[in-house]
C-alpha positions in Angstrom: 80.6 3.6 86.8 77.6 4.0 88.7 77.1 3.4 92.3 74.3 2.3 93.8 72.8 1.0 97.3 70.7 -1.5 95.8 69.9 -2.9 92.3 66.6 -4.1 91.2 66.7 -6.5 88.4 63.8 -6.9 86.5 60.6 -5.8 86.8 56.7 -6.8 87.1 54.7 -7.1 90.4 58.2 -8.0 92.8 60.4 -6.0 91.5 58.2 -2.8 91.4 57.4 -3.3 94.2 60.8 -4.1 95.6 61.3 -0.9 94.3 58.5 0.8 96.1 59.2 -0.3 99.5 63.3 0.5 99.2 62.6 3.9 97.7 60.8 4.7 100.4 63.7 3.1 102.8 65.2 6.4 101.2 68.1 3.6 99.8 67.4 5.3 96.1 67.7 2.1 94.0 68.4 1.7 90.3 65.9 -0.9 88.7 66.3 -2.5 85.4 62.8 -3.1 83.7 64.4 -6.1 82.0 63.5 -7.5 78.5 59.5 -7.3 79.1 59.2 -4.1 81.3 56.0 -5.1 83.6 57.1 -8.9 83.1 54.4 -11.6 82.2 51.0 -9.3 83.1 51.7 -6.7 80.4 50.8 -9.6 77.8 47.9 -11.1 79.7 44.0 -10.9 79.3 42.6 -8.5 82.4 43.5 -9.1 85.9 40.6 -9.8 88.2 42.1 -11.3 91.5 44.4 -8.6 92.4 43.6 -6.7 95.6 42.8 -3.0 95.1 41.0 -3.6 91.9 37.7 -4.2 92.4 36.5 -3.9 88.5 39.3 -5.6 87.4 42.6 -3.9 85.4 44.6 -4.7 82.6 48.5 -6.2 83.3 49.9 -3.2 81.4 47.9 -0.6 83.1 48.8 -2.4 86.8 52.0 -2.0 85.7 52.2 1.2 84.6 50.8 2.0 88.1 53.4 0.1 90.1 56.1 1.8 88.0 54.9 5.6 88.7 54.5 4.4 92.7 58.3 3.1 92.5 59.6 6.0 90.8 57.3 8.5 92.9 59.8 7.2 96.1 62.8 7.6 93.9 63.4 4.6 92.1 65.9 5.2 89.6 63.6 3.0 86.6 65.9 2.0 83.2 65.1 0.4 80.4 67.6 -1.9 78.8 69.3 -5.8 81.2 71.8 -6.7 83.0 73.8 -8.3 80.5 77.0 -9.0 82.5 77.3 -10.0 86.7 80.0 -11.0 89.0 78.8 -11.7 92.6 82.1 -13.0 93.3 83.1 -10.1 95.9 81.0 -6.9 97.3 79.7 -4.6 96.3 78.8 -6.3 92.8 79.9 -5.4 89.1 76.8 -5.7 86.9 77.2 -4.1 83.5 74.4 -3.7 81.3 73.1 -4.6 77.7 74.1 -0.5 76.9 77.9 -1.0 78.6 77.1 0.9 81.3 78.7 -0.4 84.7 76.6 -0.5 87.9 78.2 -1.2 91.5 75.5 -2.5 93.7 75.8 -3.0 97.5 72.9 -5.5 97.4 71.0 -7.1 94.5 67.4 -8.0 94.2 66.9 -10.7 91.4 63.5 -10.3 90.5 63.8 -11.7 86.1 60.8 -14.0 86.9 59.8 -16.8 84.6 58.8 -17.4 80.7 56.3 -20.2 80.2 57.2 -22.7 77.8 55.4 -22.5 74.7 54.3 -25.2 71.8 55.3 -23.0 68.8 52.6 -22.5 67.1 52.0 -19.5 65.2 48.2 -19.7 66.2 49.6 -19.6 69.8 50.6 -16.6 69.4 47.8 -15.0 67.3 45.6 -15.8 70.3 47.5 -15.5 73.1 45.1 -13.3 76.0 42.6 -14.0 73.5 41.9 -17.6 74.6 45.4 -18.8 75.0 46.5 -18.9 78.6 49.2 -20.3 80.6 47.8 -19.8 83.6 44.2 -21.3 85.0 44.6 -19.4 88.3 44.5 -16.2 87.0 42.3 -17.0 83.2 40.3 -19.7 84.1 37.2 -17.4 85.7 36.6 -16.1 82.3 35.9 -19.6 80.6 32.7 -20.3 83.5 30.6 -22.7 82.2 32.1 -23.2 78.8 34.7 -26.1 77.4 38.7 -25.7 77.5 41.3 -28.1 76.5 44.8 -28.1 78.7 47.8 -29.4 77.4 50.5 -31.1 79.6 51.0 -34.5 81.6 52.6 -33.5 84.6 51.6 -32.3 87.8 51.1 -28.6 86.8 48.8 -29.6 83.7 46.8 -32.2 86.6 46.2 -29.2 88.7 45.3 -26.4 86.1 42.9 -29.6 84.2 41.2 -30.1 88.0 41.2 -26.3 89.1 39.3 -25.8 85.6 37.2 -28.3 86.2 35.5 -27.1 89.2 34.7 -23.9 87.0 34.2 -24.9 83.2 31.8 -27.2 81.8 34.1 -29.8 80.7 38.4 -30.5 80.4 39.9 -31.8 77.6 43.8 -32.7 78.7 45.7 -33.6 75.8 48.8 -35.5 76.3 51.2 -36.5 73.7 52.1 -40.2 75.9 50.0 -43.0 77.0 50.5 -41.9 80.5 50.7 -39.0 82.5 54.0 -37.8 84.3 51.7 -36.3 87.2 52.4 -37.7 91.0 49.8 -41.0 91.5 47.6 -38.8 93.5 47.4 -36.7 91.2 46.8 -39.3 88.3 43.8 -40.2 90.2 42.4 -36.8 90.5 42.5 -36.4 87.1 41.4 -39.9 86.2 38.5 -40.2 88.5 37.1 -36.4 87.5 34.0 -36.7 85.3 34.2 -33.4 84.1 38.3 -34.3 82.7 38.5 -36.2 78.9 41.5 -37.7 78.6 43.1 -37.0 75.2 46.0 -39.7 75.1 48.7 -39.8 72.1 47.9 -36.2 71.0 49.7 -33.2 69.8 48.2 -30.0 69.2 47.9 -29.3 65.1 46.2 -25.9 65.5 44.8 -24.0 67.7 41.7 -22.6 66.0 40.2 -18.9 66.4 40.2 -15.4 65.1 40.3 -11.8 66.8 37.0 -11.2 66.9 35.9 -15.0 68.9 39.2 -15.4 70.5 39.0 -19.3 70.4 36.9 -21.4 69.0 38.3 -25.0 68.7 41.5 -27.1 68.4 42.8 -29.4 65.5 44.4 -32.6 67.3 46.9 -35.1 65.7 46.9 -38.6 67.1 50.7 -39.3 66.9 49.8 -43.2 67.0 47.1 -43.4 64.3 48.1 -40.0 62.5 44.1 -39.1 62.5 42.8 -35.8 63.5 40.2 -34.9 65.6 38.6 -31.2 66.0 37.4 -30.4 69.0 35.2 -26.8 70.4 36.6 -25.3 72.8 36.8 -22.0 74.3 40.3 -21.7 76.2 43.1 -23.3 75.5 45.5 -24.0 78.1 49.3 -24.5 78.1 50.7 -26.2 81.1 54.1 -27.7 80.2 55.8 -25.9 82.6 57.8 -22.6 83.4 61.7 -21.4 82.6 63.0 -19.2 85.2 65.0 -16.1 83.3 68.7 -17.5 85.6 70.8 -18.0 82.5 73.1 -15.0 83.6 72.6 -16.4 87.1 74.9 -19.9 86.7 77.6 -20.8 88.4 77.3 -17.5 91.1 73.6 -18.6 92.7 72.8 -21.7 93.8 70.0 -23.0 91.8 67.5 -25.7 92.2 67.5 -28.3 89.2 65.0 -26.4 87.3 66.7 -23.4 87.6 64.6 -21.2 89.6 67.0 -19.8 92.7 67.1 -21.4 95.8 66.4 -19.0 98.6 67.0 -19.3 102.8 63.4 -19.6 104.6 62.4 -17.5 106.1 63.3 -14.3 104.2 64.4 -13.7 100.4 68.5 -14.4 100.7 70.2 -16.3 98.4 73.4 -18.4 98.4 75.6 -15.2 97.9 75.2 -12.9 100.9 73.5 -9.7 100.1 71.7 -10.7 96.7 68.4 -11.6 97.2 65.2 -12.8 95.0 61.5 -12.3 95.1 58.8 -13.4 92.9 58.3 -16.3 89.9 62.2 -16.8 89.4 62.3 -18.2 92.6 58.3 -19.4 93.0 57.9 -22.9 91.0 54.6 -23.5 92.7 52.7 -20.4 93.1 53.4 -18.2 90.0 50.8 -15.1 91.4 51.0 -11.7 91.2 50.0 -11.2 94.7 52.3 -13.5 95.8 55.2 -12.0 93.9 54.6 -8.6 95.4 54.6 -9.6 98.5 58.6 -11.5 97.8 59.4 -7.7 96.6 58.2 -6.1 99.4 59.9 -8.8 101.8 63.3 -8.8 99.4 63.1 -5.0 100.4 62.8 -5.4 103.8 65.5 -7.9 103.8 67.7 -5.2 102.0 67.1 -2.5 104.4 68.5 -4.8 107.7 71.2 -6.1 105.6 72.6 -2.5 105.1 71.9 -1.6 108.1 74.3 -4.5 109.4 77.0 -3.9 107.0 
């Protein structure tokens, strides 16, 4: 059994840098890179909005960076999951997917979230090559050109509007009659003359090839059964996130969606000295930036709680 001071579960922008802040607290963590070392940005197209990179860097090559900083203060960086955690009593038992045990003083949960996909093998052919789940950080590169968004809830309202202000025209394709979005923002949506409404539609195939990225989208009325083609550029998934919390239930307190509640201000959870930073506890912002700064809080939050115990 190994002992540590703190444990770091998961990696990408929070818990890098989680790991970067208490290596240098000298509290020599042990972080566990998870299932997708570098989380979400390893598989995305280049990251432009990212302070420090002023020409732009690709997610894997970000991450490699945060991982090198981390483990140039000591970070103790595994491959491999936590496969097994009891928070029932400190310091905590987590044992991992190789059988190794750990004994952590403090816990920072940093597993993120997966967004949910449509399933279709063309979605993954053309993911980062056109196929995006987030406008925030995608959405620059489709200026002035035509993307489709799918999704009929508030997230797929916001990403169809933020689009909007950049992209020639939205098509929002919704498999109902009727969105699931708040009323206001229903009429954001509705009243936008740059937004076609795609009612009663799934998505057949999602057209493109490696060299174009993507070049159109093959839609199935699910009312009529007819097909429609239409030329787009991006395509845009927004039918929401899962948080990775499935090893999580029954010892965190969760929010209904899953993602961990934590205690404002700060990066506690319901079980004293565990805490969370980034996208498995973030349903509404879902940013790098943002994320690293819940690791470097989370870290901060470690160091005073060990410091008081």
């Amino acid at each position: 059994m190994t002992h540590t001071r703190c444990l770091i579960i998961g990696s990408g922008p929070a818990g890098f840098t989680a790991g970067i802040y208490t290596g240098r607290a000298d509290i020599k963590p042990i972080l566990y890179e998870g299932m997708q070392p570098g989380g979400q940005l390893t598989i995305t197209t280049d990251i432009e909005n990212f302070p420090g990179y002023p020409e732009g860097v690709s997610g894997t090559a970000m991450m490699d960076d945060l991982r090198r900083q981390a483990q140039r203060f000591g970070a103790d960086v595994r491959s491999g999951y936590i496969l097994d955690i009891d928070l029932s009593k400190r310091p905590f038992v987590c044992t991992d997917n190789h059988g190794d045990t750990i004994e952590a003083e403090t816990i920072i949960v940093a597993t993120g979230a997966s967004a949910r996909w449509l399933g279709l093998e063309s979605e993954k052919k053309l993911y980062g090559q056109g196929v995006s789940a987030c406008a925030t950080c995608d959405g620059y590169f489709y200026k002035g050109l035509d993307v489709a968004v799918v999704g009929g809830g508030d997230t797929a309202c916001e990403e169809a509007n933020y689009l909007s202000i950049l992209c020639r025209k939205v098509y929002l394709i919704h498999r109902r009659h009727e969105l699931r979005a708040s009323k206001s923002m229903q009429h954001r949506v509705l009243t936008n003359p740059k937004i076609e409404m795609v009612w009663d539609s799934t998505t057949a195939e999602i057209c493109g090839n490696d060299l174009d990225g993507v070049t159109g989208a093959d839609l199935r009325n699910v009312v009529t059964g007819e097909m429609r083609h239409i030329d787009i550029a991006g395509f845009f998934v927004a039918i929401g996130h899962q948080p990775n919390t499935d090893f999580l239930k029954g010892q965190l307190e969760l929010d209904e969606q899953g993602y961990i509640k934590i205690q404002h201000p700060g990066c506690a959870t319901s079980v004293p000295g565990v805490f969370a930073a980034g996208d498995v506890c973030d349903p509404n912002y879902r940013q790098a930036v943002v994320a690293a700064g819940r690791g470097c809080m989370a870290a901060m939050d470690v160091e005073r709680f060990l410091q008081a115990h």
